[in-house]
NUSE-499463 format. One record per residue (C-alpha): residue number from 1; z, y, x negated. Coordinates in Angstrom, 1 decimal. Each point is the difference from the previous one (the first is absolute). Layout:
BEGIN
n:z:y:x
NUM:Z:Y:X
...
***
This chain:
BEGIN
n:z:y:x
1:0.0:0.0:0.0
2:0.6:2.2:-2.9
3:-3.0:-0.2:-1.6
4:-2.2:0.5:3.3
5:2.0:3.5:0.8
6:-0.5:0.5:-3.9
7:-3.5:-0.4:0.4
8:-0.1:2.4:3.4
9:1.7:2.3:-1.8
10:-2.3:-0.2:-2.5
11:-3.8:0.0:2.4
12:2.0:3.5:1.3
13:0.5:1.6:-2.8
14:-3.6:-0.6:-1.3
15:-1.3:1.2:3.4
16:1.9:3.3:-0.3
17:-1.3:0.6:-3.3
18:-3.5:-1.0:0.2
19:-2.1:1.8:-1.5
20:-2.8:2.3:1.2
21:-3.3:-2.2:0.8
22:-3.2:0.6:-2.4
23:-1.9:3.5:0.5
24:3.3:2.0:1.6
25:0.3:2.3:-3.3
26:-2.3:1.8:1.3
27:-0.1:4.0:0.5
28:0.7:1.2:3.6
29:-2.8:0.9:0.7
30:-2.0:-2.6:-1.8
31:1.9:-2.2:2.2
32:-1.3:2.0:3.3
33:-3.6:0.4:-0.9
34:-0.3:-3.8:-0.7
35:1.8:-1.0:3.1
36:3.2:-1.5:-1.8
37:1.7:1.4:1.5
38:0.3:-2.5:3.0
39:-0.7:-3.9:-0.1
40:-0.8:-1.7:3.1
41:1.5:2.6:1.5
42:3.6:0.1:-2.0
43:0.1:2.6:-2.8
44:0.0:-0.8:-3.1
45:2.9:2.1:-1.2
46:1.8:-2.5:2.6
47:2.3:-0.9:-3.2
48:1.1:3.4:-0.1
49:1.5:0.0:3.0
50:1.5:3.1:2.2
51:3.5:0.4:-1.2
52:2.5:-1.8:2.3
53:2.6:2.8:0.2
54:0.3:1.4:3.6
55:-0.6:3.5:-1.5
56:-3.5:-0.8:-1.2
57:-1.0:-2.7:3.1
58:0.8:3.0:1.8
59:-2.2:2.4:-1.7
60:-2.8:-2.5:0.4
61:0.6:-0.6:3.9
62:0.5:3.4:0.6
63:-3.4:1.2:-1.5
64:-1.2:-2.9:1.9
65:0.8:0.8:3.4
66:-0.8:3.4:-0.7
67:-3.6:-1.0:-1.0
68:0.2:-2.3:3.3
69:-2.9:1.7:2.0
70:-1.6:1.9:-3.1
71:-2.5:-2.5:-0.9
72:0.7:-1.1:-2.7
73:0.1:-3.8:-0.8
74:3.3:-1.4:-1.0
75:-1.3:-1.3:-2.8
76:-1.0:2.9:-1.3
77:3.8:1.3:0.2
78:1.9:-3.2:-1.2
79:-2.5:-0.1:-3.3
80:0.6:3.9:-0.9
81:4.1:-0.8:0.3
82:-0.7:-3.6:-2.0
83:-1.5:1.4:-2.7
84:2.6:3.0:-0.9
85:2.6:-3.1:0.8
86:3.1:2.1:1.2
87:0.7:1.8:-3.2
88:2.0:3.3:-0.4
89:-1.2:1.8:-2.9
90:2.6:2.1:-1.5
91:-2.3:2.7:-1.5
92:-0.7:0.9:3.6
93:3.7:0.1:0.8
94:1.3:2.4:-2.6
95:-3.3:2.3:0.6
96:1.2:-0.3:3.9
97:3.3:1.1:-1.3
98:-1.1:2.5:-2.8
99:-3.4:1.6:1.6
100:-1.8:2.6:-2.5
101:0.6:3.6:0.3
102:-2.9:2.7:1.3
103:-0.2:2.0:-3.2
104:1.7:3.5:0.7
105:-2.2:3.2:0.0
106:-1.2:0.9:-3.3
107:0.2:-3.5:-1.1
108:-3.3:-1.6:0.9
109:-1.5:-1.3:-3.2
110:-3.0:2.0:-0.9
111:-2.3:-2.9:0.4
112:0.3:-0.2:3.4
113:-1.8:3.6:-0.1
114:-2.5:-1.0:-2.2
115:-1.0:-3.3:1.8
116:0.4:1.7:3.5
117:-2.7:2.5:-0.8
118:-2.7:-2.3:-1.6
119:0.7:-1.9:3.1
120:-0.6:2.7:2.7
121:-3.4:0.8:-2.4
122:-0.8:-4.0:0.6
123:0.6:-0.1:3.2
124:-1.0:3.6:1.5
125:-2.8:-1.3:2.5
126:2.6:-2.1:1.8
127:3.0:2.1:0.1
128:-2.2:2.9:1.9
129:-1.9:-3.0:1.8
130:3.9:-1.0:0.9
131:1.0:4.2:0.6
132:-2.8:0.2:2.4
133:1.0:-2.8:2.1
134:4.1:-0.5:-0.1
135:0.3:4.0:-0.8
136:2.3:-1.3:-3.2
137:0.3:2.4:-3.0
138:-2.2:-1.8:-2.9
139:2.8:0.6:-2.7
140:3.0:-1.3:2.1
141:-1.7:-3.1:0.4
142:-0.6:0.1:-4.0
143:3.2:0.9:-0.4
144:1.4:-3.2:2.8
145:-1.6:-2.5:-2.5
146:0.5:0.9:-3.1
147:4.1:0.1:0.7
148:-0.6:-3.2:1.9
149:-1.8:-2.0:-2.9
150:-1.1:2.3:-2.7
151:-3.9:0.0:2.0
152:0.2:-4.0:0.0
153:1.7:-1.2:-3.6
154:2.9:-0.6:1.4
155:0.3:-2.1:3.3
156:2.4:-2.8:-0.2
157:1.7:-2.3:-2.4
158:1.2:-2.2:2.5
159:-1.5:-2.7:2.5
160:0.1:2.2:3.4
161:1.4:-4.0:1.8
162:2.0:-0.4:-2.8
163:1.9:3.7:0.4
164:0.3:-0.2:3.5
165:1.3:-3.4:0.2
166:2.5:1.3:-2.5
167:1.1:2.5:2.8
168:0.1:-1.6:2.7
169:2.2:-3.5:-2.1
170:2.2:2.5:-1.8
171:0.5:3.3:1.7
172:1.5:-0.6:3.4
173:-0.5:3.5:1.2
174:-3.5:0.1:-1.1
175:-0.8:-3.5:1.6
176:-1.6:0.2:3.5
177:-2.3:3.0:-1.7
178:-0.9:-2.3:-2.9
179:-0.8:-3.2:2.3
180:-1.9:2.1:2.3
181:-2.4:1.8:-3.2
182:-0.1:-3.7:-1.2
183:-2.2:-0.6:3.4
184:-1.8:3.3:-0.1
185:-0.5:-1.3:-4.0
186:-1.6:-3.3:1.8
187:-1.8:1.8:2.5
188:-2.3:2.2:-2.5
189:-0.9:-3.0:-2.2
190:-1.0:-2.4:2.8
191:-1.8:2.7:1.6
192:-1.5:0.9:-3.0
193:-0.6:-3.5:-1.7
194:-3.8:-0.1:0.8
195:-1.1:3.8:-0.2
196:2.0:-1.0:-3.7
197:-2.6:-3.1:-0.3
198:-2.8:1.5:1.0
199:0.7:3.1:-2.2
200:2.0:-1.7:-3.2
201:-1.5:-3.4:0.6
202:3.4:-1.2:0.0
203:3.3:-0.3:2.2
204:3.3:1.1:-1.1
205:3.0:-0.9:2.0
206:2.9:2.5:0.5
207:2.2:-1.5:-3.3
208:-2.8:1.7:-2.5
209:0.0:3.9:1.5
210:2.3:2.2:-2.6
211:1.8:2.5:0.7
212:3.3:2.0:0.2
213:3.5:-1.6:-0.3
214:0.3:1.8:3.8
215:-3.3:-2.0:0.8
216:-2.4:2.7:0.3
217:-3.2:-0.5:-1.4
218:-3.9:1.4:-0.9
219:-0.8:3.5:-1.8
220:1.6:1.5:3.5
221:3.8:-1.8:-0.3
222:-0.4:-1.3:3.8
223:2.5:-2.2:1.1
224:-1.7:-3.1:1.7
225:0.7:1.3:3.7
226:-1.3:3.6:-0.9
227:-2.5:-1.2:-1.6
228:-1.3:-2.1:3.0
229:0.1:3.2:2.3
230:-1.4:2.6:-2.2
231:-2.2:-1.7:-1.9
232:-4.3:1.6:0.5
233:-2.6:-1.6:-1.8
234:-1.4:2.5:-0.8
235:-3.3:-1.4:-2.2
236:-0.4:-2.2:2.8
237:-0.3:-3.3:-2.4
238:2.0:-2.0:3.2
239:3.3:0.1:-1.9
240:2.5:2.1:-0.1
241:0.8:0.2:-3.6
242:3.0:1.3:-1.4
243:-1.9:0.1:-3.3
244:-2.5:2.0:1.3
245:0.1:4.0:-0.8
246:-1.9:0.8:3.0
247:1.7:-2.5:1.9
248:3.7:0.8:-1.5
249:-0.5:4.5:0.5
250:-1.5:-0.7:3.9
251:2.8:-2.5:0.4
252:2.9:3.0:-1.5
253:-1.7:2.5:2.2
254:0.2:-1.9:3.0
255:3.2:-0.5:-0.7
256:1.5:3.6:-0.1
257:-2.3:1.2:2.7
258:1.6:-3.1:2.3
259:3.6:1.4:-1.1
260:-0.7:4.0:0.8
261:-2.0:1.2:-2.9
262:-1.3:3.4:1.6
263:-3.6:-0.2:-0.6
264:-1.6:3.1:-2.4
265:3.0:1.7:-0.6
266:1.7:1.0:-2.9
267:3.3:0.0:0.1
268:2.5:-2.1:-1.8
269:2.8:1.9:0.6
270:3.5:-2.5:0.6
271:0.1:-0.6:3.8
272:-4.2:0.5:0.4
273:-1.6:-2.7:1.6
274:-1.9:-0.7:-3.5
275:3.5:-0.6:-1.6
276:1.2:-1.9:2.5
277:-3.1:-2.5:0.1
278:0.1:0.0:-4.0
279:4.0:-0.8:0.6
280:-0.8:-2.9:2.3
281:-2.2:-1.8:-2.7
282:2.7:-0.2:-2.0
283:3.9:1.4:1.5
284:0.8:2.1:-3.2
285:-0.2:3.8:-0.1
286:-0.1:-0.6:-3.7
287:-3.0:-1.5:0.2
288:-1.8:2.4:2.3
289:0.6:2.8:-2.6
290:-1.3:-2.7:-2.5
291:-3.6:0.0:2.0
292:0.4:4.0:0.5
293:0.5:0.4:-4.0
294:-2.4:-2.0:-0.6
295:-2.4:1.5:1.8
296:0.4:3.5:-1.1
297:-0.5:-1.3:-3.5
298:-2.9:-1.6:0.6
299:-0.9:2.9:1.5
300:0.5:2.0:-2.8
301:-1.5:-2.3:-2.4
302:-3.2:-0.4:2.1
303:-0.1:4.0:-0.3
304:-0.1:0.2:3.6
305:1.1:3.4:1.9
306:3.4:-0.2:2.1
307:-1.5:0.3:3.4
308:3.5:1.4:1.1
309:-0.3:3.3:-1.4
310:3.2:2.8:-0.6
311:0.3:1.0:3.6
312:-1.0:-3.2:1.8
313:2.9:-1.8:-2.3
314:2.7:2.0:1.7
315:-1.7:-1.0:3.8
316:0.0:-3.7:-1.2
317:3.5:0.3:-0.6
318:-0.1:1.0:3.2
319:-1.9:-3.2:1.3
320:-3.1:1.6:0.7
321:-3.1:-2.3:-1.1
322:-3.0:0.9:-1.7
323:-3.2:-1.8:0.6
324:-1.3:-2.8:-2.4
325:-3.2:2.1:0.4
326:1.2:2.2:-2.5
327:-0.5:-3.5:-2.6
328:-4.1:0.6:0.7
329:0.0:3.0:-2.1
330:1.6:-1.8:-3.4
331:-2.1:0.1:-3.1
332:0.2:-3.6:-0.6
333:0.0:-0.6:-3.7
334:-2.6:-1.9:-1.5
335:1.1:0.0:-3.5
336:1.8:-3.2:-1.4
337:3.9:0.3:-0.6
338:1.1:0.7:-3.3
339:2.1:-2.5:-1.4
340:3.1:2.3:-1.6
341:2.0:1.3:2.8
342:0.6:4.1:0.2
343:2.7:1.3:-1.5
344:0.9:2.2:2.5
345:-0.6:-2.3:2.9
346:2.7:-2.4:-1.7
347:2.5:2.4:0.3
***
């Protein structure tokens, strides 16, 4: 009798730590585009099994039921939450609990001048293309981007699943909000998967987007339930990319009209409607005077005349607007930005 519960013992033990079958060290997405992800049906990954603590089956049922009626397949959902396997990463953690600080005024590096204007001179066409149909000042949505992610450098170290799993395992106060961007997350990239195909030529499930240690992602920063909502695409490809410059600026502008943005106007003043809409991309007035001082350097470094002049500065003070009709008149510079920053606009 010994030996036969010695040798159960031993089958169980071997089962448990069975290896990976042949072909599973495979990248993520890799695994999607060659179907390997599922096997007869069963996913591969089906060794690395959801995590059994009620905390994380709950996570997983939650998202679940909250996908019930969305149309997305189930399999869909249980291979995305298989494949990040129910870890907490602590780097998101301590960034959760030690978020980076909007630079004070006067503190903006000088590059973010310097790359802000070569990218309004890049991208001139669209911003007035964007101007003349959202009514959105060209250099605040210059200015949106480049404090967002430098004009696209920087836009995510994380896996987008991966941080807001972390939330929603980890952060009890931040968990419903986390479970439910988890199934906005799920929602984009199975909507998505075959304008992705047809455009990429290849499918990548939600585990491989990057982005912040909040979860937002793309050159704009959306989170995934913003992004669903606001997103335009605008070069009309058939996917709404968060890649995509034209895509990403339409997307922002749709986004601060939708949340009061007062169309051709001027004024940034604390309490305007502009402020406030700037305020609800991100709820810091820190870094609405980031996007304002920004913009008035660009501004400056562009060589471009202060529409506001001496006596319609006090008015706007006031709250009084002045048209974005005013912008028409700019001489746009044509000359390429010198490399060595002014002296005197670094003071």
């Amino acid at each position: 009798m010994k030996k036969i519960r010695a040798l159960i013992l031993s089958c169980l033990a071997c089962a448990l730590g069975r290896q990976p079958v042949a072909g599973q060290n495979i990248t993520a997405a890799e695994a999607w585009n060659t179907g390997a992800f599922f096997n007869q049906g069963r996913p591969v990954f089906a060794m690395r099994s959801r995590p059994k603590s009620k905390q994380e089956d709950k996570i997983f049922l939650y998202v679940k039921n909250y996908l019930k009626d969305s149309g997305v397949p189930e399999d869909f959902i249980k291979a995305a939450f298989e494949l990040q396997g129910g870890r907490v990463n602590k780097k998101i953690l301590d960034r959760f609990r030690k978020p980076g600080k909007i630079k004070k005024k006067g503190q903006l590096p000088r590059k973010f001048v310097e790359a802000g204007a070569q990218f309004y001179l890049a991208n001139e066409k669209l911003l007035e293309d964007l101007r003349a149909d959202y009514g959105l000042d060209p250099l605040i949505l210059t200015s949106l981007v480049g404090i967002e992610t430098f004009y696209g450098d920087f836009h995510g170290e994380f896996g987008v699943f991966d941080a807001l799993y972390t939330a929603a395992k980890a952060i009890p106060k931040r968990s419903q909000w986390a479970s439910r961007e988890l199934a906005a997350l799920l929602i984009y990239c199975y909507a998505n998967d075959l304008a992705l195909k047809w455009k990429y030529g290849y499918q990548a499930p939600a585990n491989e987007i990057q982005g912040s240690y909040a979860g937002a992602f793309g050159y704009g920063q959306f989170l995934p339930s913003s992004f669903n909502r606001f997103a335009v695409d605008r070069d009309a490809d058939g996917l709404k990319d968060p890649y995509s410059w034209p895509d990403t600026l339409a997307s922002v502008s749709n986004y601060l009209v939708a949340h009061g943005y007062d169309k051709n106007s001027l004024d940034f003043s604390k309490g305007s409607k502009n402020w406030k809409a700037l305020y609800a991309y991100n709820h810091s007035d820190a870094y609405v005077r980031s996007i304002l001082d920004l913009r008035e350097e660009i501004r400056k470094k562009l060589g471009l005349p202060d529409p506001l002049v001496p006596s319609q500065k006090k008015k706007a003070r006031a709250k009084t607007r002045t048209s974005l009709e005013d912008l028409k008149s700019w001489p746009w510079v044509e000359t390429k930005i010198a490399d060595e920053a002014e002296t005197d606009d670094e003071e």
